[in-house]
C-alpha positions as CSV (number, residue, x, y, z in Angstrom):
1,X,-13.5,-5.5,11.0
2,X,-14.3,-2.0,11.4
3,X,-11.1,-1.1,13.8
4,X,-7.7,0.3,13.4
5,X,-4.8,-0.3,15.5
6,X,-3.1,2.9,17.2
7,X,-0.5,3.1,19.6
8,X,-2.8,4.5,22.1
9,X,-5.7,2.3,21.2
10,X,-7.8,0.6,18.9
11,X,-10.2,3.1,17.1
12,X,-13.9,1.7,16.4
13,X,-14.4,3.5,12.8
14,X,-18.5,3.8,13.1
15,X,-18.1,5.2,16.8
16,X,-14.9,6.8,16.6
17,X,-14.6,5.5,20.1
18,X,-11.0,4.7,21.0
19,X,-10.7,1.5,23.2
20,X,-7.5,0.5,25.0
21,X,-5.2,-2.4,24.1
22,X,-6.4,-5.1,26.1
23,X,-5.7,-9.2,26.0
24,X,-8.9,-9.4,24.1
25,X,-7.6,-8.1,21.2
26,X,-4.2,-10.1,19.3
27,X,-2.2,-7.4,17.6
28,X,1.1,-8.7,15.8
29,X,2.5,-5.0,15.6
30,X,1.3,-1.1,15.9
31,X,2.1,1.8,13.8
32,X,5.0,4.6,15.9
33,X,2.4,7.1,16.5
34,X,-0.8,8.1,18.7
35,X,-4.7,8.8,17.2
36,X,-4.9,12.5,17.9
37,X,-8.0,13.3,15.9
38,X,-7.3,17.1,16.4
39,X,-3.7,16.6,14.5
40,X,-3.2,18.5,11.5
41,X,-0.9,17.8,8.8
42,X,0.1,21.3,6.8
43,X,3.0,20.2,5.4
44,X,1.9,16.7,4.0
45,X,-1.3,18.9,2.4
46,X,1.3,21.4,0.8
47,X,3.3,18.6,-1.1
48,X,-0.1,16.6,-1.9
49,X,-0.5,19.6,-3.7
50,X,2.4,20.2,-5.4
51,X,2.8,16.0,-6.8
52,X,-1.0,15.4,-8.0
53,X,-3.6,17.1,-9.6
54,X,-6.6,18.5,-7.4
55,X,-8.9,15.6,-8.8
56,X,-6.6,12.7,-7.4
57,X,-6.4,13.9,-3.8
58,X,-9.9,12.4,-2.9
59,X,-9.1,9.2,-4.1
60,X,-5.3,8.8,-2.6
61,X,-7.2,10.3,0.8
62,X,-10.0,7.4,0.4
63,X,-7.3,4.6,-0.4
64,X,-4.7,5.7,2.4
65,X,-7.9,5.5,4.6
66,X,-8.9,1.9,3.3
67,X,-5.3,1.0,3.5
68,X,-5.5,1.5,7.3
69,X,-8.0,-1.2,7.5
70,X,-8.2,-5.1,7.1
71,X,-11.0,-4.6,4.9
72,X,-10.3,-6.0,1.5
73,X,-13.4,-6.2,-0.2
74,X,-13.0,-3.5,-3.1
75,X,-10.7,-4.9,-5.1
76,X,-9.0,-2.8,-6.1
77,X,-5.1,-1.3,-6.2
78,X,-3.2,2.2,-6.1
79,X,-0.8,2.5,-9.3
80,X,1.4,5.5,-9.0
81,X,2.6,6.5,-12.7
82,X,4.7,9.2,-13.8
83,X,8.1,11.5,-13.2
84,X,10.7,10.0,-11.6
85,X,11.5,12.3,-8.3
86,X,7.7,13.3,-8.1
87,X,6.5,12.0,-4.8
88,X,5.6,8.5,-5.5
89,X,8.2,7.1,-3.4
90,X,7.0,9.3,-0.1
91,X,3.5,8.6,-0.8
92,X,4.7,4.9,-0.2
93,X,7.1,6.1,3.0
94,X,4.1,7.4,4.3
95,X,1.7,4.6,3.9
96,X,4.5,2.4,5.2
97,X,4.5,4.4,8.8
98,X,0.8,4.5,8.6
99,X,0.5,1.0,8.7
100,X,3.3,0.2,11.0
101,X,6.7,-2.5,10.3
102,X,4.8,-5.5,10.6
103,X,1.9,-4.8,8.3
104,X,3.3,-4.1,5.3
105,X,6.1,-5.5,3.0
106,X,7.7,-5.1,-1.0
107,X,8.2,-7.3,-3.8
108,X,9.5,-6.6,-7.7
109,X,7.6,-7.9,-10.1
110,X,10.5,-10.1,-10.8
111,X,9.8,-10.8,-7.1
112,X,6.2,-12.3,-7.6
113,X,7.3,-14.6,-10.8
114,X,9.6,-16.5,-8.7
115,X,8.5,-19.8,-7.1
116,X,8.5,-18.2,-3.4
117,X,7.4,-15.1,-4.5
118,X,4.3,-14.8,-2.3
119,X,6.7,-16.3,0.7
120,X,6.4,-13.5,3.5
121,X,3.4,-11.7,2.4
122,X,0.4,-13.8,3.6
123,X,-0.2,-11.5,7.0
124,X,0.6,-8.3,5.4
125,X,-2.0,-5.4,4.9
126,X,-0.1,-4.0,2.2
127,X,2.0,-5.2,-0.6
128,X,4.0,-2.7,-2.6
129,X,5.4,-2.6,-5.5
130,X,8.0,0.4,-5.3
131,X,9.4,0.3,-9.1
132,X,7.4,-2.0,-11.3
133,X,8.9,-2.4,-14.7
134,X,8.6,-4.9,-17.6
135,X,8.8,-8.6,-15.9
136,X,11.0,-11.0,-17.7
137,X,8.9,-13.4,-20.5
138,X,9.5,-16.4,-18.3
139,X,8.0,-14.7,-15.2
140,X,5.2,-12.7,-17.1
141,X,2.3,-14.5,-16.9
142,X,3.4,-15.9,-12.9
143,X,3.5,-12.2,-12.0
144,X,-0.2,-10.9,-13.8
145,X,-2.1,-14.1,-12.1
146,X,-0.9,-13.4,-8.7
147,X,-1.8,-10.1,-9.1
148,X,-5.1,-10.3,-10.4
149,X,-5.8,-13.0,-7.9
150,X,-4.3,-10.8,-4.6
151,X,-6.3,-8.0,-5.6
152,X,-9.6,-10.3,-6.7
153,X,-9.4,-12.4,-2.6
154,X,-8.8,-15.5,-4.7
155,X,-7.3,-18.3,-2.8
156,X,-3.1,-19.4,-4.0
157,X,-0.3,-22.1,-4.0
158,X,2.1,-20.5,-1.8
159,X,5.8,-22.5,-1.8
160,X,7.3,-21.2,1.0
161,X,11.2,-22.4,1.9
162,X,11.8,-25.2,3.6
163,X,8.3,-25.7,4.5
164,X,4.9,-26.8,3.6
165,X,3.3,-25.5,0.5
166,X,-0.1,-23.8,2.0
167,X,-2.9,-22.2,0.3
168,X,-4.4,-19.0,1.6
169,X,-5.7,-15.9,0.6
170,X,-3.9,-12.9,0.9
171,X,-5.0,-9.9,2.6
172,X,-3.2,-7.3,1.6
173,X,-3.8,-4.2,-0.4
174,X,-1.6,-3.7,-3.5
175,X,0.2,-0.7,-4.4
176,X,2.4,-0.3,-6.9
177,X,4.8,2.7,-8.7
178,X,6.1,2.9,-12.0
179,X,7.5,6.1,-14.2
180,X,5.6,4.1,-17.1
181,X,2.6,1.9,-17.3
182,X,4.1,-2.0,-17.4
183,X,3.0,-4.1,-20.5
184,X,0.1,-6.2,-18.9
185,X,-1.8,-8.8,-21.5
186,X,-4.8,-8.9,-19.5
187,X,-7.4,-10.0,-22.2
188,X,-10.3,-10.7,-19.6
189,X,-10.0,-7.0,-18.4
190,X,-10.2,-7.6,-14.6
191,X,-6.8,-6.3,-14.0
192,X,-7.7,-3.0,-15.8
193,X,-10.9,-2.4,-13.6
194,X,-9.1,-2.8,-10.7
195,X,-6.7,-0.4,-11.1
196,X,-7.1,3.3,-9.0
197,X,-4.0,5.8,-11.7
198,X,-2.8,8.7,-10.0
199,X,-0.3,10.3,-12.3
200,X,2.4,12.9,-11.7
201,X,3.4,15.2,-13.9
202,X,6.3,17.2,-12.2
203,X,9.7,15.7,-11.4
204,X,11.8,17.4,-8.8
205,X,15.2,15.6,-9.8
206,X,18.0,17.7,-8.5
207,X,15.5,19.9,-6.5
208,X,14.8,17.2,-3.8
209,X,14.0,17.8,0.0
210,X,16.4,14.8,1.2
211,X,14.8,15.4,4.7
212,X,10.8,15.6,3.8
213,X,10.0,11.9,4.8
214,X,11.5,12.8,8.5
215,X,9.6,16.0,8.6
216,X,6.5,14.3,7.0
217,X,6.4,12.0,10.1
218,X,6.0,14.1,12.6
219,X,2.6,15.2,10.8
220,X,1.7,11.0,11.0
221,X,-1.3,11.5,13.4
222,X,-2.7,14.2,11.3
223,X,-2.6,12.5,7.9
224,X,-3.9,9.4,9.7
């Protein structure tokens, strides 16, 4: 499906036509924001800047782009490593408003180890993973199938409360953040291939702009 929703439309992304919302099309929820493909985003460019490296910027740009979609067939998952306070958590903020409330939702590690783990998450575009650390032994190996099989469009057991136990595929795009890389024994290597590492080198603890993620989304239709 080669659309994404818009408040003020559904944009065809081989036409770049923009069609109205009609009863033709079922949307569950819409990002806050308009497609305004004249918007500009100067401010969102100057911190890009200042977090990452010149050589990550075309990927993040390609995966916030893929993000946007329902496509899912690359395989593949953003993993944010580095300093704490270095932009990792407003890169997520960002996607988050991108994609809109009802497309997107978080889970620990911990989280996806845990019998209803995957409980919530089977309409979601994204699935983020906001401080992944070391998962407990008993919940190791739970965790690294899930993942591998979100991010590989396998089908899964999903035990959801009080109801039926279903099995689906999920949908969603994985992203996850972490100051360190977690210890993953992945010995078939899929997990490893999968992975798109942006790193960030420079922590701004103490230094912080508590009012950047506001500011950052008036500049939504331009980073869209």
């Amino acid at each position: 499906d080669n659309t994404i929703l818009f408040r003020n439309g559904l944009l065809d992304l081989v036409t770049k036509h923009l069609r109205r919302h009609t009863g033709d099309y079922f949307a569950t929820g819409l990002p806050d924001f308009d497609y305004a493909p004249a918007a500009q985003c100067p401010l969102w460019m100057e911190k890009i800047g200042e977090w990452l490296h010149e050589s990550y910027h075309a990927t993040l740009q390609e995966f916030m782009g893929y993000a946007l979609t329902p496509d899912i067939r690359y395989e593949s998952f953003l993993l944010m490593l580095g300093a704490p306070r270095g932009g990792k958590g407003t890169i997520m903020s960002v996607m988050q408003k991108l994609v809109g409330p009802k497309h997107h939702t978080s889970r620990t590690l911990n989280d996806l180890g845990n019998d209803f783990g995957l409980d919530g998450v089977v309409d979601k575009r994204l699935l983020f993973i906001p401080d992944a650390h070391d998962v407990g032994p008993g919940k190791h190996t739970t965790a690294l199938e899930r993942i591998k099989a979100i991010t590989g469009r396998d089908e899964l057991s999903i035990n959801r409360k009080n109801r039926d136990i279903i099995t689906a595929r999920i949908p969603a795009k994985l992203v996850m953040a972490a100051n360190r890389l977690p210890k993953f024994i992945d010995e078939s290597g899929a997990l490893a291939a999968r992975q798109l590492i942006l790193r960030f080198e420079n922590s701004w603890r103490g230094k912080e702009d508590r009012d950047l993620r506001t500011k950052l989304e008036a500049e939504l239709p331009g980073i869209a």
